[in-house]
N, C-alpha and C positions, 0 to 999 in steps of 0.2 A: 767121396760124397758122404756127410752125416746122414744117420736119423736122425730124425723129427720123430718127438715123443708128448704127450701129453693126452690125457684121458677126453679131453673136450680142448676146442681153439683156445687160445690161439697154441700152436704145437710150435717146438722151439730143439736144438739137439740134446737141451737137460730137460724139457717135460718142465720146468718151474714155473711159466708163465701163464698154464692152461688155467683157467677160471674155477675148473674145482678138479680136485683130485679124484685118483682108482675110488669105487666105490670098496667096504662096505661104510658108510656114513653111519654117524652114532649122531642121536639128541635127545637133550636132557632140556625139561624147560616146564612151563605151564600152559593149558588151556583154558581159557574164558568161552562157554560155548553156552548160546543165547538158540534155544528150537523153536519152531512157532510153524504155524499150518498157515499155507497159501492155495488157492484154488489149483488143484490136480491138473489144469489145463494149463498152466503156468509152467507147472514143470515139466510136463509133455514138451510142449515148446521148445523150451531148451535142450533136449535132447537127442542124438543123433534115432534116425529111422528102425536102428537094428535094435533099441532099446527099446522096454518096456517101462509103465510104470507099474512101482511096486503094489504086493495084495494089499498091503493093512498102510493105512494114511500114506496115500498115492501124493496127496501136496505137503507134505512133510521136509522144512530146510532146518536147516544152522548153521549159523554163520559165526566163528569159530577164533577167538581172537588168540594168539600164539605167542611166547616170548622165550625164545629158543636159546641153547648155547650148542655148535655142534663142531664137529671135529672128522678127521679121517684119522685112519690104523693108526697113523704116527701120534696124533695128538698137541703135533705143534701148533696147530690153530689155537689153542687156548693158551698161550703164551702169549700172542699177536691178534689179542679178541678183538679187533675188528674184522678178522679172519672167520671169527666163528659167532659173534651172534648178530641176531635180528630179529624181527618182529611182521609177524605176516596177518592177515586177515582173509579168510577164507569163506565160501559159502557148498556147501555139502546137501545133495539131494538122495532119494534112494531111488534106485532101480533095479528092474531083471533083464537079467540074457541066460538064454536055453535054461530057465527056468528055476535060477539062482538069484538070490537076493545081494545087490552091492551098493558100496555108499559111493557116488560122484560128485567128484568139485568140477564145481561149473561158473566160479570163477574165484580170485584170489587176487590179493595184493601182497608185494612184500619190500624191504627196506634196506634189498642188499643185490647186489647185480648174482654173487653167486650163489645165491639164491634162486633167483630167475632161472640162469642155467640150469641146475639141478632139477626145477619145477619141468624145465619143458623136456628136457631127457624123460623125466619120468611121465608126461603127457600133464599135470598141471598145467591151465591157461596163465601162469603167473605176468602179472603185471607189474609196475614199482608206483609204490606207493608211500603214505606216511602216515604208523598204525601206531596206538598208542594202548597200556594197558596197564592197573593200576596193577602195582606188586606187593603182593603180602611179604613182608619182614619180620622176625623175632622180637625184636628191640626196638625201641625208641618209639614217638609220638608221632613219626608222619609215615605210617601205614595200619591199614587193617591186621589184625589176627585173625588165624582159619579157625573162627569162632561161630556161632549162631547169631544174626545179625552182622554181619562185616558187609560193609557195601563195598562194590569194586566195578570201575569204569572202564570205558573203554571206546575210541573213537576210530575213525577209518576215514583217509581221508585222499584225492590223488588229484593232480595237478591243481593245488591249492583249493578244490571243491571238498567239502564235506559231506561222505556217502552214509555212513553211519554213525551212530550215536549208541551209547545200552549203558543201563547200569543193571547189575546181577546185587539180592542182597541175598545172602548165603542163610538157609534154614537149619540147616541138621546132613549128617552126615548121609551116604544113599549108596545104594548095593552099582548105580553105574556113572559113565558122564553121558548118558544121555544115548538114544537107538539110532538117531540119524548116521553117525558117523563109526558106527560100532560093524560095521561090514568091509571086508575086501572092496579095494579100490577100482575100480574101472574107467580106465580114460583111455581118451584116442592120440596117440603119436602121427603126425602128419605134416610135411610139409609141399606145400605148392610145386608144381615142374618150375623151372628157370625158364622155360618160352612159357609166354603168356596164355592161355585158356585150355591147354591140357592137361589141365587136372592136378593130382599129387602125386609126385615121384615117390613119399613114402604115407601108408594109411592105412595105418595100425590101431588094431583093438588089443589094450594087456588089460589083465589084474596087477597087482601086487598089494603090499601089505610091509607093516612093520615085523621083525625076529625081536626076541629076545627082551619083551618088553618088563621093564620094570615100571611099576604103575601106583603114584597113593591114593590114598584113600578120596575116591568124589565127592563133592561135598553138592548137595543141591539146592536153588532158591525161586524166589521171583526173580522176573527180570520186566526191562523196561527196552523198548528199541524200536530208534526210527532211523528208516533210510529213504535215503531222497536216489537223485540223478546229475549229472552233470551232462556237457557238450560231449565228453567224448568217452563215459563209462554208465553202463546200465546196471541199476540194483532195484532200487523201487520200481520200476517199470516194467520188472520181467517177474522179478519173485515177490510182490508186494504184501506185506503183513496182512493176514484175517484173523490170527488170533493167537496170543503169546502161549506157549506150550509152558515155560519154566526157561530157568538158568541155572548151571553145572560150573561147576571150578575142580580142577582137578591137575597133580603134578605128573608129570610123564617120563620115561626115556624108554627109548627106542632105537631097535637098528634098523639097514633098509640095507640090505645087499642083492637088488634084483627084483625081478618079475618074472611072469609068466604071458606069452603071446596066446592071443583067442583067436583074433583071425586077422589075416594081411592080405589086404586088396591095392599092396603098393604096387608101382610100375617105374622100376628103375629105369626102364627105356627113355622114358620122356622127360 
């Protein structure tokens, strides 16, 4: 009888077919990240009991638009770049537990299935969606330059509803991209028992964070942004705008090899 090999499903006796590879996962890419303050009670709401809201702008979000290229050790996902890029839309709150300050997403879209995968290993709620974001280029007349004044778009949108809109115009260059998402991550990994109403057979609190970040220079501006709702995804109606903080542009790479567990209230029995 073979092994069955694969980091995540589907597991196969070569491991080739699973949805994403051994971590540690490498991305190189850009952020579009739009802050702005919604009422503190907003974000209480969406957060699990064991959490707090943070000391300094408790209703503090950004909603974070991303245009990734990524890869594992080996690196052949960028040979077969449908393998390795996409484009995600995120929203980021802060919080504390036992009296630490962390950044959470509390919800996400993104444009590639293993992407999803990746998101809910790592406790991301990712969804699939279709995120769009304008790209700075060197050359030629149909893009902005990472100049003072360059405007740059960006939409979010899922089961052909439109949830967001932003435009960022970029002022001057700035020592960050922005405090919302500048903390250790905290999300909850969980899923449902297989018989109905006993609960979660796994429910987990981690951190984790990016290694090894190479990071340029942020650049920061105005921005503009609206989000609505749709039948079967919540944005306006849970984190709803009271007032635009600024907009950040900034190019990234990062590695992710892992986490750390906070606490486990799983119950494999069930």
């Amino acid at each position: 009888m073979s092994e069955l090999h694969g980091f995540m499903a589907p597991k196969t006796p070569t491991g080739k077919s699973a949805i994403i590879p051994n971590m540690p996962w490498f991305y190189s890419g850009t952020l579009l990240t739009v802050e702005y303050l919604t009422d503190e009670a907003n974000v209480r709401a969406i957060l699990p009991p064991e959490l707090e809201l943070a000391d300094e702008h408790p209703g503090a979000v950004a909603l974070i638009w991303a245009d990734w290229q990524s890869c594992s050790t080996s690196g052949e996902e960028l040979l077969d770049p449908v393998r390795s890029q996409y484009l995600e839309a995120f929203v980021v709150v802060r919080c504390k537990y036992e009296g630490k300050t962390y950044s959470r997403c509390v919800a996400i879209w993104v444009t590639k299935d293993f992407a999803i995968a990746r998101g809910w290993f790592q406790g991301y709620p990712k969804k699939l969606g279709n995120v769009a974001v304008t790209r700075i280029f060197k050359h030629g007349k149909a893009t902005p330059r990472l100049e003072a004044g360059a405007k740059l778009g960006a939409s979010l949108a899922a089961y052909d509803h439109r949830l967001a809109s932003a435009v960022v115009t970029l002022r001057k260059p700035a020592d960050s991209n922005g405090f919302v998402n500048g903390h250790p991550m905290i999300h909850s990994r969980w899923m449902p028992s297989i018989t109905p109403g006993l609960g979660n057979s796994m429910d987990q609190l981690i951190t984790m964070g990016g290694v090894d970040a190479d990071l340029g220079t942020p650049w920061v501006g105005d921005a503009e942004l609206t989000l609505s709702d749709s039948k079967w995804d919540e944005l306006n109606s849970i984190l709803p705008v009271k007032e635009i903080l600024g907009g950040y542009y900034r190019e990234v790479g990062v590695t992710f090899n892992g986490g750390t567990l906070l606490a486990d209230n799983s119950n494999p029995s069930i």
